[in-house]
N, C-alpha and C positions, 0 to 999 in steps of 0.2 A: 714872530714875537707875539708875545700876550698881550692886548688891549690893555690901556693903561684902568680901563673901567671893569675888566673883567677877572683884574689880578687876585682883588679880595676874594672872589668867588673861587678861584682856583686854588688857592691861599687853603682856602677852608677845607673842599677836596679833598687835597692831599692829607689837610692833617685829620681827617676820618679816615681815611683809607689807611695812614699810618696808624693809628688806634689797633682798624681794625685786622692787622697783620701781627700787632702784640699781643692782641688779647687771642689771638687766634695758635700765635705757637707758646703763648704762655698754656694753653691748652691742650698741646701736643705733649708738654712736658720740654721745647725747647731752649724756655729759659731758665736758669739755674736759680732756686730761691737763694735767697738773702740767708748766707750764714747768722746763725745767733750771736750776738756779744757775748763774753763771758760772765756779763753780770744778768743775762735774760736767756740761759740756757735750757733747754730741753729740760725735766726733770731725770731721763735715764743717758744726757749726754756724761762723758768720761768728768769734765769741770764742772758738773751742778752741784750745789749743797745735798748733801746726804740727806734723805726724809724716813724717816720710822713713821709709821702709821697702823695705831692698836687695833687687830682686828680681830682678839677674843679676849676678856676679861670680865669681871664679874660689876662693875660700874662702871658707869656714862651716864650723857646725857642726852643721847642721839634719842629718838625715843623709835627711830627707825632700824635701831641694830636691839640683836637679842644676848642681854645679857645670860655670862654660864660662868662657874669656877673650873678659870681655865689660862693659858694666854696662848698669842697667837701676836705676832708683827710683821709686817713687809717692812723688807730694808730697803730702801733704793741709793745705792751709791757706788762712783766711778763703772757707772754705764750697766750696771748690777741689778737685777731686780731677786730678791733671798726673802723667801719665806721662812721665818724662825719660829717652830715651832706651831701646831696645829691645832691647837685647843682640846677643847673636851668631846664634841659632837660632828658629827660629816656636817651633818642638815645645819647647825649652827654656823658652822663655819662657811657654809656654799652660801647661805642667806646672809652673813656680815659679807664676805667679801663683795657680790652683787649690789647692796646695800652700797658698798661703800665704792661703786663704781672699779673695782680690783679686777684684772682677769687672769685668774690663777694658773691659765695656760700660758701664759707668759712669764716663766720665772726661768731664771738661771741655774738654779739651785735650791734645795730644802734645807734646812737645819732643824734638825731633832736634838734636842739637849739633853731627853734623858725619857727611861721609859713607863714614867709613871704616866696612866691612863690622859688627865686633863691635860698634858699635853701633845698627845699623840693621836689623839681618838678621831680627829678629823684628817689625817692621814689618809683613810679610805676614799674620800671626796676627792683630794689629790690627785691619786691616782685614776680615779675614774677620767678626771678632764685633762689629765698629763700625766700617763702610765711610764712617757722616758724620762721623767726629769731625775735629775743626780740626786740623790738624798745622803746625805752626812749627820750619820749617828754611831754611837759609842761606840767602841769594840768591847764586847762583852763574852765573857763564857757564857759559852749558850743562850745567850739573848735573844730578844724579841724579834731583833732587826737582821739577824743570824751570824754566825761567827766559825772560827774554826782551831782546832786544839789539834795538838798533835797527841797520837796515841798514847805516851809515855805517860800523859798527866793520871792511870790509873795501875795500881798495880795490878803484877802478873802471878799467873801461878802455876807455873810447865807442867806441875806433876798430877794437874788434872787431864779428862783425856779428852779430847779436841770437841767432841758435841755439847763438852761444858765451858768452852770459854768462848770468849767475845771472839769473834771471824773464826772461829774455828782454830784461835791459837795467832796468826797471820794475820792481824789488823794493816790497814793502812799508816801508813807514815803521818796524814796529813788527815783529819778528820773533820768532816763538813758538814751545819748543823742548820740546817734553814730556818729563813724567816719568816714573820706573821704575815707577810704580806710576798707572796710567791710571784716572780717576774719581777719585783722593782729593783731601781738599780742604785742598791745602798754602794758608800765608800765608809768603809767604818773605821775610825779614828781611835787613839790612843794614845797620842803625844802631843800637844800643840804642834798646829803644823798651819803653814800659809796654804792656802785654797788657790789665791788667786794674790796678784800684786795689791800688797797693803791689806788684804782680807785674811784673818788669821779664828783657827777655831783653837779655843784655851781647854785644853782636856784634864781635868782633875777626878780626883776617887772622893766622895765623901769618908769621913772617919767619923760620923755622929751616930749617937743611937738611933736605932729603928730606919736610917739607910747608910748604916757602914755597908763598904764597898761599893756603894753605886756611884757610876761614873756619869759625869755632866761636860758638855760642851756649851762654852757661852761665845757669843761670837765677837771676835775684837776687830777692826777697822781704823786701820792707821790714816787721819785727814790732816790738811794742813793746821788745823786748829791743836790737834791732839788725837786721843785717843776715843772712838764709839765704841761701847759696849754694851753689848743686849744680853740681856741675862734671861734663864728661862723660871726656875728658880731658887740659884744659888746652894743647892745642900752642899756640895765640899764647903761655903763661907764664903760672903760677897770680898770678905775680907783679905782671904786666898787667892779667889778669881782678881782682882784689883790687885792683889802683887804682881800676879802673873802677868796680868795686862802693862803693867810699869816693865816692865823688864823689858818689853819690846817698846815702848814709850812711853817716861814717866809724866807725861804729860796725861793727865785724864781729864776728856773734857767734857765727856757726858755719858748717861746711864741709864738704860731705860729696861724696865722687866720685874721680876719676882725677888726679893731679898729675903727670904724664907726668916719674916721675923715675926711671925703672925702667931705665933707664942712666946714668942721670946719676954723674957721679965725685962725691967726698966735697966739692970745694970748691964746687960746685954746688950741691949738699942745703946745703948750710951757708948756702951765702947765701939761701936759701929761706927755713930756717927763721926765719934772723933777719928776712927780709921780714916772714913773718908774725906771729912771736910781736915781735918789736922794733917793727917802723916802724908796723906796725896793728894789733897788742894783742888780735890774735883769740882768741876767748873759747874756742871749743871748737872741734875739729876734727875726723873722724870719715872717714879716707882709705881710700880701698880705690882696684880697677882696676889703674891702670898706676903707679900709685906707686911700687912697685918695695918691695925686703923691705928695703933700707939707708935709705932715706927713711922706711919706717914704726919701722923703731928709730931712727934721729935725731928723727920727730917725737915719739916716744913718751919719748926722754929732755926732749925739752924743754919740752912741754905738761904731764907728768905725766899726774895724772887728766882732767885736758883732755882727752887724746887717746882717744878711743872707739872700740873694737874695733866696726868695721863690716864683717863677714862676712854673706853670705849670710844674707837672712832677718831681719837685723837691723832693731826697729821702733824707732826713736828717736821719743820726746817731747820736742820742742823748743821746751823753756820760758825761766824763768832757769835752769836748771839742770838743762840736757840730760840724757837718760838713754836706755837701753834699754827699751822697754817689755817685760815679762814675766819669764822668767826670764836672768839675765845671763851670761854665760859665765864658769869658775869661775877664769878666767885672764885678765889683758890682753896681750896680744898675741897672735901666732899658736904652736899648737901640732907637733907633728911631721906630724901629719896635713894642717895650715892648709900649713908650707911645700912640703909630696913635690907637693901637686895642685894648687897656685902656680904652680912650678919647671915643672914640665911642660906644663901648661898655656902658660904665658907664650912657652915654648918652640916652639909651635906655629903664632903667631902673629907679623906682623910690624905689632904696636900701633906700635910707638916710631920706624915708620918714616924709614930715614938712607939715605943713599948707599952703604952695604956691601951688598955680596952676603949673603945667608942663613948661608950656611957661617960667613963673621965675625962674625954678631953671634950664629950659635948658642957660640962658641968665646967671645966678649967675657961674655956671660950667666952660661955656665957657671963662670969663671974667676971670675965675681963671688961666685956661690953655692959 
């Protein structure tokens, strides 16, 4: 037996020695950490709030990311990490993501929405640091992303004689047209279709001048709250994409991306906004890109605090009750700095692509601002 005087001491002993056994196989790896709760989950667990985070646009106010007329989002949700869309530059886009703590070798999947330049051009950076990821873009004739048509789509003409026709008279059945970008491994789309559980890419044709027939994917995300939907920049009409999206749930409860209204006249935005806050009651909205600076004040009077200042950098948690993750910017809307690198910017590109020569729509732009 232990000394009635030496008990304390052996007391204490033991419970060092006990410490030092836990801390020893907590270091082997043989104690199991402590699951998350589901209100302190992971950000890429299956139950975390979905986060969008802008990581190419043309205003912010990081003064550590490089503004470009462009967009570019990480999506994170149900265990998901979705690049949507790649902005305008490699170099820009490899320096925001870095900037903003991103590593772009960790993605699930790409989303290409459509093949004009500012959103694709950082495509090449991609693939340099992730040459297997899946990329999901249009299905197009002859597209950028590459495609494939069956022979029939040209006519024949037999009574020529074989060194004058296409194969020698005998084409293939199936005709295959490669991409800008040789070895990636596109899935190219042309019907709404679910990706993955609850993850759905909305596939439409625009019918507008200066891009009839080009096709856009916006990416829809069924959450308990409703519906996410990232937009790259709307030309089939946010108005379109937002039906489509209701048809798989009429619940809309937030919006983040381009709504190609950045010429649009006042009775245009008008009828927009009533689409979205009147006929489908969307819950939050969070517009950057091509939206244009009189669409982001019509939608900012009519959502209120609905409407979320999504500048550069900007990480939202998109829960019930959207937010900015970290610190918020001490204003809602743009500042004088947000419009001078807009204006100029915008100016340099032709996103909103119409039938006018350059010279007119830099003169239409300007008149606006």
């Amino acid at each position: 037996m232990i000394p009635t005087l030496l008990r304390p001491v052996f007391a204490l002993v033991r419970a060092v020695l006990l410490l030092v056994l836990m801390l020893t196989a907590g270091c082997s790896g043989t104690l199991a950490p402590m699951a998350p709760s589901s209100s302190t989950s992971a950000p890429d667990a299956p139950d975390a709030p979905a986060r969008v985070t802008v990581l190419y646009d043309a205003f912010g106010q990081r003064a550590d990311l490089r503004k470009d007329w462009g967009y570019a989002a990480l999506v994170e949700v149900r265990g998901k990490r979705i690049l949507f869309d790649t902005g305008n530059d490699a170099a820009t886009l490899a320096h925001n993501a870095k900037a903003a703590g991103i590593d772009l070798r960790q993605l699930d999947f790409v989303v290409m929405s459509h093949r004009h330049g500012d959103h694709m051009g950082g495509l090449a950076h991609v693939l340099r640091v992730n040459p297997s990821v899946t990329i999901y873009a249009p299905k197009e004739n002859f597209g950028v992303y590459g495609s494939e048509l069956s022979s029939g789509f040209y006519r024949k003409a037999p009574s020529l004689p074989p060194q004058q026709r296409y194969f020698d008279g005998a084409p293939p059945e199936t005709m295959h047209f490669g991409a800008a970008w040789p070895g990636a491994k596109f899935r190219l789309v042309d019907q709404t279709t679910e990706i993955a559980p609850g993850i759905h890419l909305i596939a439409l044709v625009s019918d507008k001048p200066g891009t009839m027939e080009l096709k856009e994917l916006s990416l829809a995300i069924d959450t308990p709250q409703g519906m996410l939907l990232v937009v790259g920049c709307s030309h089939p009409g946010i108005d379109r994409i937002v039906d489509a999206a209701a048809k798989i749930n009429p619940r809309i409860h937030f919006i983040a991306g381009g709504l190609h209204l950045v010429v649009a006249n006042d009775t245009e935005i008008e009828r927009i906004v009533g689409v979205l806050r009147d006929r489908h009651h969307v819950a939050y909205i969070a517009p950057g890109h091509c939206t244009g600076e009189p669409s982001f004040a019509a939608l900012a009077q009519a959502f209120g605090d609905h409407d979320l200042y999504a500048g550069l950098g900007m990480r939202f948690i998109v829960d019930a009750a959207p937010r900015a993750a970290g610190v918020e910017p001490a204003h809602r809307g743009f500042d004088a700095a947000d419009l001078a690198g807009y204006r100029q910017l915008a100016l340099r590109h032709d996103d909103h692509e119409d039938d006018e020569p350059r010279s007119a729509k830099r003169g239409e732009l300007a008149s606006m601002w």
